[in-house]
N, C-alpha and C positions, 0 to 999 in steps of 0.2 A: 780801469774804466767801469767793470760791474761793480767794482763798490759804490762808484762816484751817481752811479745811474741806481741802484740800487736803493743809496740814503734817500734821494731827490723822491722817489719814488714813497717811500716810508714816511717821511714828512708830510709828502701832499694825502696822501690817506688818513694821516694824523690828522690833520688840520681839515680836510675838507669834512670828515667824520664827527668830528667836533664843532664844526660850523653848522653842518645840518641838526645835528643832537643840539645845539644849543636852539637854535630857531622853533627846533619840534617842540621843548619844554617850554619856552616861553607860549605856542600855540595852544600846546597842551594845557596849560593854564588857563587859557581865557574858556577853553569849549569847557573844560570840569566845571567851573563858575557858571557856564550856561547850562550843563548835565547833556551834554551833547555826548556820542558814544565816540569814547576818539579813536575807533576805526577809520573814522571817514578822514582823519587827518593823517593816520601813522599810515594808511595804506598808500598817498601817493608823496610824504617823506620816504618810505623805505625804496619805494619806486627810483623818484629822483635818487635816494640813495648806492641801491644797486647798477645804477647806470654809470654811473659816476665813477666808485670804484672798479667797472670791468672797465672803464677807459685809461685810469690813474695806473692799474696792475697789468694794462697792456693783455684784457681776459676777451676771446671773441667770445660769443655764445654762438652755438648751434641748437633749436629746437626740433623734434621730431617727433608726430605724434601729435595731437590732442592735449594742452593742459586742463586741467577739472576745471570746474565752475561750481565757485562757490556759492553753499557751501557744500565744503568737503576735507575726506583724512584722505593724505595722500603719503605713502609709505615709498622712503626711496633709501637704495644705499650711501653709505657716508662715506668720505673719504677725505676729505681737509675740512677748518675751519671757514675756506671760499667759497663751500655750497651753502649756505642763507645768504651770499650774494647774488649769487644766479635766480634761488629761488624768489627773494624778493622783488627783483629786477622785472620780474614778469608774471608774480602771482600776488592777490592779495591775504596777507597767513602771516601765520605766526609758527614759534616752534614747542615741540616738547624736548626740554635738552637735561642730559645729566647735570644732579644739583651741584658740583664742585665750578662751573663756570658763573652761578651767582658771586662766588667769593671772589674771582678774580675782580684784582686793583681800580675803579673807573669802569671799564669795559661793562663787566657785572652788572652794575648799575643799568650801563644804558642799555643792555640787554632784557634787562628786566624792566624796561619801562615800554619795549616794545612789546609787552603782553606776552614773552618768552613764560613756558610751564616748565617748572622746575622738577624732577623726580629723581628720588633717590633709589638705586636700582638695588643696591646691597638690602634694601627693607622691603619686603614683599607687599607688605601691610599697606607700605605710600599708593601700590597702584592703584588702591580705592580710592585717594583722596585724590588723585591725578587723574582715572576714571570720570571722578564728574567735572571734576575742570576742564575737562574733554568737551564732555557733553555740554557744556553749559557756555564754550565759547567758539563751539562750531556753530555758526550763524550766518545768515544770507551776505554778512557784513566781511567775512573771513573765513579763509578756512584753516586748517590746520596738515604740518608735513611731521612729521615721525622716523622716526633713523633705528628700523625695528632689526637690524645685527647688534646693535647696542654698544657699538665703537666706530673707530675711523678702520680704515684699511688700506692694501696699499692698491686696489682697484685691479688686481688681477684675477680677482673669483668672488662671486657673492659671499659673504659668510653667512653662517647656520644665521637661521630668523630665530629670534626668543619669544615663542611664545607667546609668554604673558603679557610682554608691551602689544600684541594683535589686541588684548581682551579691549582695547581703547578704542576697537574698530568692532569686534566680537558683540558687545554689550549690547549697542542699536539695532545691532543687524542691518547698519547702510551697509550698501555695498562699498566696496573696498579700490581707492584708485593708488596705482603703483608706477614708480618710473626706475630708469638708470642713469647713473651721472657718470661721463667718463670724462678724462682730462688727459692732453696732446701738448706735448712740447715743441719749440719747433728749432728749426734747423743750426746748431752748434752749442744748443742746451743737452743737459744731462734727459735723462729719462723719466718723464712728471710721473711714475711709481716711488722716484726717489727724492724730486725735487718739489711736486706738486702736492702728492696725497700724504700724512700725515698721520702716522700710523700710533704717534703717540713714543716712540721711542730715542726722542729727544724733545730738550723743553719747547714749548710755543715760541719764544724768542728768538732762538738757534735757529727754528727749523722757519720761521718769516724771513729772516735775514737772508737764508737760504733758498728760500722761493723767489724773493725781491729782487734777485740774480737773472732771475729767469728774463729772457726779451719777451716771449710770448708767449700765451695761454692761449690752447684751445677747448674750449668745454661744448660739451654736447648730452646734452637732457633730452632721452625718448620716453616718451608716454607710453603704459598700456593700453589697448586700443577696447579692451573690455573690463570694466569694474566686477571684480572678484566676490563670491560668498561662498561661505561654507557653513559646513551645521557646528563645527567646535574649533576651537582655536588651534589645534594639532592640525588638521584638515588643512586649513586655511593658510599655517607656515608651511606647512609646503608645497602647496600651488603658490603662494607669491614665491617661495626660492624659484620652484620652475619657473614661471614666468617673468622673473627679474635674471635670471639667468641667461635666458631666449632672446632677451630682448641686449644682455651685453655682448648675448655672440653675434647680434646684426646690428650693433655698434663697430665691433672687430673684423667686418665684410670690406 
């Protein structure tokens, strides 16, 4: 019966994913022909988007906290591929994501056409050229979310903050907005450390197939209730660790 619920499930995200992506790019065409910015179109596509999919995936959302008002960098932890649905669902942004998700099949594509910043994290060198693509599409229009442990996790402890993806928030000297993302399985599913969050140690295929399983998702996104500065980018990872940390032990209350 979870396979049977499972495909139906996988299908209808196929297809309704593709139905909005096709609608967007046809839209998307006529504003570029007028040099319209197509913020004002991708931001209430990904809307409608992320609402969509927390219905099809059976994802409740919970908010807590204050979200930013664009514009703004907002730094949160990662833990599946289903956080840029939550976050779209409810914010107007885009992402900075490692450059190996352009390559993937289709997906890629439509990722990259939502204004996603590509960086490549093995090249030191890129964070200049990702630095002003920073700068230069944090706008009253959008804002932008960062995934500064610099992978997925399985959502049982903050990981160490890297640094150098801060210097993306470092460089302007905005202050700095931060959340936590947790996720809750419910009652006769496995454990969403193993069945939700996506730690990378099996392919993306395997491990969808294996969420699709799931009957319900609970997520829950808290806001910092203070945007953050410091004087150098060391300073600064670790006030966001403490503070992203604080905030997933009064998730765990």
């Amino acid at each position: 019966m979870r396979s049977i619920t499972a495909t139906i499930k996988l299908l209808m995200a196929i297809l309704f994913t593709l139905g909005v992506f096709s609608i967007y790019m046809i839209t998307y065409a006529v504003i570029w022909l007028l040099r319209i910015p197509y913020e004002y179109i991708r931001n209430p596509f990904m809307t409608f988007w992320g609402k969509g999919m927390q219905i099809i995936l059976g994802i409740r959302l919970k908010i807590q906290g204050a979200p930013p008002k664009r514009p703004f960098l907002l730094f949160s932890n990662h833990l599946t591929y289903l956080d840029p649905i939550l976050f779209f669902s409810h914010l107007d942004c885009t992402f900075v994501a490692k450059k190996e998700v352009r390559s993937w099949p289709v997906l890629g594509y439509m990722v990259y056409m939502m204004g996603v910043i590509f960086i490549n994290r093995e090249q030191k060198k890129d964070l200049l050229r990702v630095t002003d693509l920073v700068d230069e599409n944090v706008n009253d229009k959008q804002g932008i979310v960062i995934f500064p442990e610099g992978t997925t996790s399985d959502g049982k402890q903050i990981l160490p903050i890297r640094a150098p993806l801060l210097q993306l928030a470092f460089e302007d000297g905005n202050p700095l907005s931060y959340c936590v993302v947790s996720y809750k399985t419910g009652i006769g599913d496995p454990d969403a450390s193993q069945q939700v969050c996506w730690s990378n140690q099996e392919s993306f295929g395997a491990h969808l197939w294996k969420y699709a399983q799931v009957k319900r998702t609970y997520a829950t996104i808290t806001y910092g209730e203070k945007p953050l500065k410091a004087i150098n980018r060391k300073e600064l990872a670790i006030q966001l660790h403490e503070e992203m940390t604080h905030l997933q032990q009064l998730q765990s209350v």
